[in-house]
C-alpha positions as CSV (number, residue, x, y, z in Angstrom):
1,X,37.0,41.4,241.1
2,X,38.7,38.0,241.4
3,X,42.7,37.7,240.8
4,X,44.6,34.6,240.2
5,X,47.9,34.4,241.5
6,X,50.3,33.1,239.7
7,X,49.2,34.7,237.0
8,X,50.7,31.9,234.8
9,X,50.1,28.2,236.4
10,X,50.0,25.1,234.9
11,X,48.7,21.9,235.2
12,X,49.0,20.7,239.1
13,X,50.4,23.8,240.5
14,X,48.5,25.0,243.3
15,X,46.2,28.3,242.2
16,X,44.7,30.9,244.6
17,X,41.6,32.9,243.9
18,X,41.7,36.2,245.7
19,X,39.2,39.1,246.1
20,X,38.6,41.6,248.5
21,X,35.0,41.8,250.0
22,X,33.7,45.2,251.5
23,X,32.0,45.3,254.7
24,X,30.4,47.9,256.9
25,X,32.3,48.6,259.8
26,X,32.2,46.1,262.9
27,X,30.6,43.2,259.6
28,X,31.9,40.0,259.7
29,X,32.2,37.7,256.5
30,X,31.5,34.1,255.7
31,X,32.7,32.2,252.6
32,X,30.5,29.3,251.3
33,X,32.5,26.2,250.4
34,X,33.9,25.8,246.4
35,X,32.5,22.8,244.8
36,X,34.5,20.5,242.3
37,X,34.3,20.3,238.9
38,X,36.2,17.5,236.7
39,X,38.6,20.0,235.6
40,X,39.1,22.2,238.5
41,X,38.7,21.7,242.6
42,X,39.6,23.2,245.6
43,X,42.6,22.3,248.2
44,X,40.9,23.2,251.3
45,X,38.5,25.6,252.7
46,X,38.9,29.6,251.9
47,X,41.0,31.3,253.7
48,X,39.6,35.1,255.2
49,X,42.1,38.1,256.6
50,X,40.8,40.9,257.3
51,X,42.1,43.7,255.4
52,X,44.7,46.4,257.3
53,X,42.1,49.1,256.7
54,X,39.3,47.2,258.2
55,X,37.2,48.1,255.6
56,X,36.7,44.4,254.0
57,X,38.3,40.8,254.0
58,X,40.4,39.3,252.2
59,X,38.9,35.7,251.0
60,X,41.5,33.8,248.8
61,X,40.5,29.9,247.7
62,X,43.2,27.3,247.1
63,X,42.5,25.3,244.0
64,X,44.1,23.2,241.1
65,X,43.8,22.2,237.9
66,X,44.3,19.2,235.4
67,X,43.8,19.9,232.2
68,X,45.6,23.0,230.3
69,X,43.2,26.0,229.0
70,X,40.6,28.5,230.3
71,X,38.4,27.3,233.3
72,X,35.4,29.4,234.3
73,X,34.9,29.4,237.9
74,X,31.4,29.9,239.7
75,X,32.4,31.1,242.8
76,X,29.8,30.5,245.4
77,X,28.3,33.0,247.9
78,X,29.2,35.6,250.6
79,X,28.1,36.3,253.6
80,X,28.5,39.6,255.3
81,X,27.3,39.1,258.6
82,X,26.3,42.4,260.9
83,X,26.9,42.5,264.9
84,X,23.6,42.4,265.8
85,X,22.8,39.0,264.3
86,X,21.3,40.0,260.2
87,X,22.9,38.2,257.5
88,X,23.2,40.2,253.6
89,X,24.3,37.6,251.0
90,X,26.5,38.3,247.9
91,X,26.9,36.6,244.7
92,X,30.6,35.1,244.4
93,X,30.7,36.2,240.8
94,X,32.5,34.3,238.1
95,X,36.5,33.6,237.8
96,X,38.9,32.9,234.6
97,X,41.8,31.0,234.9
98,X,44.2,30.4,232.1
99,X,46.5,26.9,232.7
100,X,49.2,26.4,230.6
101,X,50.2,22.9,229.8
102,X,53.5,21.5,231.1
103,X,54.1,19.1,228.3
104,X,56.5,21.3,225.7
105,X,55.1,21.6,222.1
106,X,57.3,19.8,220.5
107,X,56.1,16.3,222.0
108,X,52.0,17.6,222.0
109,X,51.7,15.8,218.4
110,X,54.5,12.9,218.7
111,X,55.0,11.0,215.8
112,X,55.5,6.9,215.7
113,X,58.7,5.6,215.8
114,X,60.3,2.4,214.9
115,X,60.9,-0.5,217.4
116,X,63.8,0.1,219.5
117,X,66.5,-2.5,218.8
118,X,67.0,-5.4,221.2
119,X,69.8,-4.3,224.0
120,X,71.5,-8.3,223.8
121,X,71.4,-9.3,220.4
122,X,73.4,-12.2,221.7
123,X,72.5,-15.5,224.0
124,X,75.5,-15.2,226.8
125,X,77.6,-18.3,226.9
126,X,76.7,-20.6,230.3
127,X,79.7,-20.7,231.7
128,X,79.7,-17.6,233.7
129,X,76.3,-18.8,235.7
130,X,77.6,-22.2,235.8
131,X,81.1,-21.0,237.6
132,X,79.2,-18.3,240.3
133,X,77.6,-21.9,241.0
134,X,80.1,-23.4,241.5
135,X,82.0,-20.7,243.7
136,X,78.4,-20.8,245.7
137,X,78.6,-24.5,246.4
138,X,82.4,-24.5,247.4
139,X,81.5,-21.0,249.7
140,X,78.8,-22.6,251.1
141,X,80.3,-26.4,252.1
142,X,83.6,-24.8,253.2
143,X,80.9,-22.4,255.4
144,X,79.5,-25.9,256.7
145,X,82.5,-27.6,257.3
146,X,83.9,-24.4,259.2
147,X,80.8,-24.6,261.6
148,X,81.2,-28.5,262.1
149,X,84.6,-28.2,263.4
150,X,85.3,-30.2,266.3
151,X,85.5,-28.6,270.0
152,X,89.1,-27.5,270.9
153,X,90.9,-29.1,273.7
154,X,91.5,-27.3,276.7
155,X,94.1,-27.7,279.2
156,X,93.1,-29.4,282.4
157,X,93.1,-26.5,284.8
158,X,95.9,-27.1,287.4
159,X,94.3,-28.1,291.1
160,X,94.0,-25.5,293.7
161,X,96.4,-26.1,296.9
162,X,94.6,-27.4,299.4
163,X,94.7,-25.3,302.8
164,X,97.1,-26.3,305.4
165,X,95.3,-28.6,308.2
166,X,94.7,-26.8,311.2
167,X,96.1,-28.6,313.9
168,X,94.4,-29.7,317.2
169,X,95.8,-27.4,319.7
170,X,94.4,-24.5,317.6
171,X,91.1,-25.7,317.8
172,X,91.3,-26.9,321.2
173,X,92.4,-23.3,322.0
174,X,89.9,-21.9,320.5
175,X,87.2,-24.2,323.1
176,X,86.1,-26.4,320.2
177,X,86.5,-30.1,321.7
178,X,83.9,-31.4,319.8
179,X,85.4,-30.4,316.2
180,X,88.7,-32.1,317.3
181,X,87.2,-35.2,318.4
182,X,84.6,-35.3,315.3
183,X,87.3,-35.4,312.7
184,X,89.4,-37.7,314.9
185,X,86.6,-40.1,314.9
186,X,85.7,-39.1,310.9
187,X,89.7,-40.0,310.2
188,X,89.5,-43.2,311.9
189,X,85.9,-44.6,310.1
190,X,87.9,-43.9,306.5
191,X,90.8,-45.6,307.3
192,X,88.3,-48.6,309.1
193,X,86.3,-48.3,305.7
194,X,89.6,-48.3,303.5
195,X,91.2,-51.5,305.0
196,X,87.6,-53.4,304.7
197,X,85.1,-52.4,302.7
198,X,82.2,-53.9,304.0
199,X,82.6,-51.9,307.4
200,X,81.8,-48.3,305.5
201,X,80.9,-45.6,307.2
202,X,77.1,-46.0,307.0
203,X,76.8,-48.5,309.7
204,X,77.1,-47.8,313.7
205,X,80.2,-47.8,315.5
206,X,78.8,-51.2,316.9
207,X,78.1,-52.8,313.4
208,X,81.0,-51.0,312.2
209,X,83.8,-53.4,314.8
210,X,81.5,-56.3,313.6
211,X,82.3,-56.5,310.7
212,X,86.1,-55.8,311.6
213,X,86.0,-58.4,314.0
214,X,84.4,-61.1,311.6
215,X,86.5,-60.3,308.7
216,X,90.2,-59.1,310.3
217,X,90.0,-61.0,314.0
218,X,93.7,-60.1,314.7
219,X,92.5,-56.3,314.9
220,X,93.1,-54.1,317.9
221,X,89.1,-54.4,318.4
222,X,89.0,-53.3,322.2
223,X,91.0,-50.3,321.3
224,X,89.1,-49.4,318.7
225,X,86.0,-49.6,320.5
226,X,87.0,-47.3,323.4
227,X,88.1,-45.1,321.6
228,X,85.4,-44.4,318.7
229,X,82.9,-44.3,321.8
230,X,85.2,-42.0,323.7
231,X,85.0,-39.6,320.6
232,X,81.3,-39.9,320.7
233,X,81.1,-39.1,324.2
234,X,82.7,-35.5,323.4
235,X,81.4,-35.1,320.5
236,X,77.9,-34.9,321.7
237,X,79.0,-33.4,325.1
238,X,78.4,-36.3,327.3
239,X,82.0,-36.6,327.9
240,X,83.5,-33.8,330.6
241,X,87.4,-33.2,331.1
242,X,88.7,-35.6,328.4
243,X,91.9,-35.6,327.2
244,X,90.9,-34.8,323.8
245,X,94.3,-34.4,322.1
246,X,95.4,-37.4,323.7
247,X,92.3,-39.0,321.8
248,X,93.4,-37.4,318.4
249,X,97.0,-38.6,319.0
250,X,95.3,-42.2,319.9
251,X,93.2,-42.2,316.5
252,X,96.0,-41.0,314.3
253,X,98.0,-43.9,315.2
254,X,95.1,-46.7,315.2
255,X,94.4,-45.3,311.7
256,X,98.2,-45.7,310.2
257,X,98.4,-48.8,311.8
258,X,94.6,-49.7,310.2
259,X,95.1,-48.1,306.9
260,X,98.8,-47.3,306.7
């Protein structure tokens, strides 16, 4: 009833079981589950097809062995199963499987053999370890020293031109009074600051001829004075149809003649 396919396996191969189950027409079929023995046990669940007839199914179990000989296998029951909902249960029936072994027999009875000999039977001199040492420690300070290098001097990078100046009569075309006559009066505070120190550009214009007048009397202070407050006058707007490039021309001179 029951076919083993291969027909030869051995030990681990995997081992189907295989029978063909009749059935009345319209029957269905249910396989109970394999259970495991020490010798013997199942891969997975059986597998049903139903045959090209429809006259049975086909139930095949996957199983495997591991040890060589004959097993006996108690193949659990059947089911056949009718339409209308009765159950008819049939014996699985017994199976033989004959495992051959996959060790040859020439080794099944392996004699004792003699110790095998030792692979070095001599101590290695120390020299070799001693010298890939060695080499490791030079490798590995020159590695260091390599890393520590110092930082490479650079060139200093050449200074960008500066932009030509724009001149006054470009600005005072273009209706900005009050740019002309704030760098005429920032011109003339650096050159104030430059020939005294103590009259820098953080104090007022007042403070600012102060300290001019306290530390270098023969200074054109009255000059000066007009003409910073002049500046201020347009430069906040307070100060309508100046000559302000006659005021630029004014402060350029004071300051070559401050700070030349």
């Amino acid at each position: 009833m029951w076919q083993v396919r291969p027909a030869e396996p051995t030990v681990g191969d995997t081992i189907w079981l295989e029978a063909v189950i009749t059935v009345p027409g319209g029957w269905g079929l249910r396989a109970g589950k394999l259970e495991p023995t020490e010798r013997l046990e199942p891969l997975g669940d059986p597998a049903l097809r139903r045959t090209p007839g429809g006259g049975g199914w086909l139930v095949r179990y996957p199983v495997v062995a591991w040890s060589p000989g004959a097993h006996t296998v108690a193949l659990p029951l059947m089911w056949r199963l009718a339409p209308d909902g009765r159950a008819d249960s049939l014996p699985g029936g017994n199976a033989t499987v004959l495992v051959r072994s996959v060790i040859p027999d020439s080794v099944r009875h392996p004699e004792p053999r003699g110790a095998i000999a030792p692979l070095r039977s001599k101590r290695r001199g120390p020299l070799a370890p001693v010298g890939a040492t060695l080499l490791a420690g030079l490798l590995l300070a020159a590695a260091l020293k390599w890393r520590r290098r110092p930082p490479r001097e650079l060139p200093p990078a050449p200074r960008a031109p500066r932009d030509p100046e724009i001149p006054d009569t470009r600005w005072l075309a273009a209706g900005e009074p009050k740019a002309v006559a704030a760098r005429a009066a920032h011109r003339l505070r650096v050159a104030i600051a430059r020939a005294v120190p103590e009259a820098h550009q953080a104090l007022s214009a007042g403070e600012c001829l102060a300290v001019v007048e306290r530390t270098r009397p023969h200074a054109p202070l009255r000059e000066l004075g007009d003409l910073l407050e002049q500046l201020d006058r347009v430069a906040f707007s307070a100060a309508h149809g100046t000559d302000v490039g006659g005021l630029a021309g004014m402060a350029r001179r004071l300051t070559l003649e401050i700070a030349p």
